[in-house]
C-alpha positions in Angstrom: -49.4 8.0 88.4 -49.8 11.3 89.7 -49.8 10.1 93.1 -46.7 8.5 93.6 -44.3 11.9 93.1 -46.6 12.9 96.2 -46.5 9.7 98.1 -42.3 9.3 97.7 -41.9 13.2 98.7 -43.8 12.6 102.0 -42.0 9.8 103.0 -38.5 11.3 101.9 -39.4 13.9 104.6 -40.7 11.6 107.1 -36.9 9.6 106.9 -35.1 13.1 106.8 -36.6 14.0 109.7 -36.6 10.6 111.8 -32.5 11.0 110.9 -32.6 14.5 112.1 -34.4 13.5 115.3 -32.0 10.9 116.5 -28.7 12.4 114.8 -29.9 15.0 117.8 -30.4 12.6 120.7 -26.9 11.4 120.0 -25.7 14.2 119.7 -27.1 15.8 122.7 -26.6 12.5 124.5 -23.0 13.2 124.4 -23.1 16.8 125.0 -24.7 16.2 128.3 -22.4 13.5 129.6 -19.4 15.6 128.6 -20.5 18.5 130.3 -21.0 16.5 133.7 -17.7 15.1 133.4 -14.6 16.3 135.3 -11.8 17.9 133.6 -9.0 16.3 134.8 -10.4 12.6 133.6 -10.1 13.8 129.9 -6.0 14.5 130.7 -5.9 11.2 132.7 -7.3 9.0 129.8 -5.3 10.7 127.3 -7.4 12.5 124.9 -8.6 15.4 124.1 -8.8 18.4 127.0 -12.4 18.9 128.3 -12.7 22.1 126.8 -12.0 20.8 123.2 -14.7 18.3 123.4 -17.4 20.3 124.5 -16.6 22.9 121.7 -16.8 19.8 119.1 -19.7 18.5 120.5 -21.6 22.2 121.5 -21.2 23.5 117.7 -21.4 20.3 116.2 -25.2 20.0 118.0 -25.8 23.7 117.0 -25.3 23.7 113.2 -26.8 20.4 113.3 -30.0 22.2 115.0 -30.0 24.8 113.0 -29.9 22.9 109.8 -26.5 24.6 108.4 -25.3 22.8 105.8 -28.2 20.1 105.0 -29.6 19.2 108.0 -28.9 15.9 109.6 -27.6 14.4 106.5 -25.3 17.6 105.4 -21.7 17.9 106.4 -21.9 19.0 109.7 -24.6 16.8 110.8 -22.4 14.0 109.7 -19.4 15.3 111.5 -21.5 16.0 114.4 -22.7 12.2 114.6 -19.2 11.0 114.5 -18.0 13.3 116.7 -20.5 12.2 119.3 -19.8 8.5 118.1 -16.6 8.4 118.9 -16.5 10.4 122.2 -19.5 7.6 123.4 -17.7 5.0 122.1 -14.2 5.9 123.3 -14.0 8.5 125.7 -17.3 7.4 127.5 -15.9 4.0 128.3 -12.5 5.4 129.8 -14.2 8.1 132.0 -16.2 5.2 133.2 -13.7 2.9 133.7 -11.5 5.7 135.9 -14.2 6.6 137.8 -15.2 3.3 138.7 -11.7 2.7 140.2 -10.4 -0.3 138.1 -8.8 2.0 135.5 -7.8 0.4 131.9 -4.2 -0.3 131.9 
């Protein structure tokens, strides 16, 4: 009996961190690509300046990093992992699709 309190601890840890661990990549995934990005694509698509997103995505990584408000699972690692979710998932696609030349609309 006294072993299970121990057992469940260690594995709550082990999942926090895993979470932390990728909530990063994804995070940092985006960062990366946005910072190798050309400003004037962000105006062309329509969204957000270049400038804006990086600030999102830069703090967003940092307080995430840093653990600020509970880590990977606290508020601003949840707002972090959306904010990187949605620039991959939207922004991503319409840089790609202007660079390659065939545009969206």
């Amino acid at each position: 009996m006294a072993s299970a309190p121990l057992f469940y601890d260690d594995v709550a840890r082990l999942i926090s961190f895993a979470v932390w661990v990728v909530s990063l990549i994804v995070q940092a995934v985006a960062l990366i690509h946005c910072v190798t990005q050309r400003g004037d694509g962000f105006q062309a698509i329509g969204t957000l300046p270049k400038g804006a997103w990086l600030a999102i995505l830069a703090i967003c990584f940092l307080l995430t990093l840093l653990g600020v408000g509970g880590g990977a699972i606290g508020i601003f690692g949840l707002i972090g992992v959306a904010a990187a979710l949605i620039y991959l998932l939207d922004v991503r696609p319409g840089l790609r699709d202007l660079s390659d030349g065939k545009g969206f609309w």
